[in-house]
C-alpha positions in Angstrom: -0.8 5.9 -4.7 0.6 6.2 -8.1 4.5 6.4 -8.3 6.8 7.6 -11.4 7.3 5.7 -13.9 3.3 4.4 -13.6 3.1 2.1 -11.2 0.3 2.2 -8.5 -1.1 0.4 -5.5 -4.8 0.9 -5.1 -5.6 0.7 -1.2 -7.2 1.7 2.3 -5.5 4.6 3.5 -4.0 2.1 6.6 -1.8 -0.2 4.1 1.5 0.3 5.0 3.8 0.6 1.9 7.2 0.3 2.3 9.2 3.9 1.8 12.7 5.0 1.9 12.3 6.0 5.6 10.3 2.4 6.6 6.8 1.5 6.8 4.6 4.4 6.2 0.5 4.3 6.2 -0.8 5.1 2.9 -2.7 7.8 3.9 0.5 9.3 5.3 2.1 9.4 2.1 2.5 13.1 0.2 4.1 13.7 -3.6 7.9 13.9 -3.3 8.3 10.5 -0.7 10.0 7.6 -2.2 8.8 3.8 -2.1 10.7 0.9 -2.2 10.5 -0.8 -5.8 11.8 -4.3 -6.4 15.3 -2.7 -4.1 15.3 0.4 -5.8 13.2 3.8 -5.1 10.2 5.3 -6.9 9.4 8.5 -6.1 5.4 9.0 -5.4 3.7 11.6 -8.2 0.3 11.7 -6.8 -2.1 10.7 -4.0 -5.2 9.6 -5.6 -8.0 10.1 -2.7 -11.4 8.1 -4.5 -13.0 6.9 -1.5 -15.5 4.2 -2.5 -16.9 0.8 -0.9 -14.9 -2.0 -2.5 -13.8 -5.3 -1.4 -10.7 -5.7 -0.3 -8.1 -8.3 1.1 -5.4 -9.4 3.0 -2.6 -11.8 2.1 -1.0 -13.8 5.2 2.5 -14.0 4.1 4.4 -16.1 6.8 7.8 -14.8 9.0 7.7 -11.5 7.1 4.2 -10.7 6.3 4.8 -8.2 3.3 4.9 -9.1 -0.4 5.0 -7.3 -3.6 2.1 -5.8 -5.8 1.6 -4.3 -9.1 5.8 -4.6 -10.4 7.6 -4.8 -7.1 5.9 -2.2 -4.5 6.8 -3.5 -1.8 3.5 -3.5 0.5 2.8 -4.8 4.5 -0.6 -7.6 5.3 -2.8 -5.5 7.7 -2.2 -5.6 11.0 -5.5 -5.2 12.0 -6.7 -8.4 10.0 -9.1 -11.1 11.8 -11.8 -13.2 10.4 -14.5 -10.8 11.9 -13.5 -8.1 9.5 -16.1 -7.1 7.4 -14.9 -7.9 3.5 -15.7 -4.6 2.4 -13.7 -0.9 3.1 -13.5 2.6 2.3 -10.3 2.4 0.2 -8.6 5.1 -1.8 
């Protein structure tokens, strides 16, 4: 997901990123929606779609579970997260 201003979030199309309208699913995203940046609003430029095997992971952030990534995008833990989970995804 790469926002104006260049900023980007590299994840699996499930990571919910936090947007003007709530908690949408990456993969949901399209050009023109706006994502909350350190309180303010970015304004997403392009969906980059390079599915690939990668490692990926999930921070536990206690009461609120979201935290910032890459300048302030505001960005959810998965919900789907166990220690059964394989370490590896199809991310985008």
């Amino acid at each position: 997901v790469v926002l104006s201003g260049r900023r980007f979030v590299e994840c699996t199309p499930d990571h919910r990123i936090m947007t003007k309208m709530g908690w949408t699913e990456a993969g949901n995203l399209g050009a023109s929606d706006e994502v909350v940046v350190n309180g303010g609003l970015r304004r997403v430029s392009k969906i980059v779609d390079e599915r690939r095997i990668a490692d990926v992971y999930d921070l536990e952030v206690p009461s609120h579970h979201n935290f910032c990534v890459n300048g302030g995008i505001v960005v959810h833990n998965c919900r789907y997260a166990t220690s059964d989970i394989a370490s590896s995804a199809s991310i985008f």
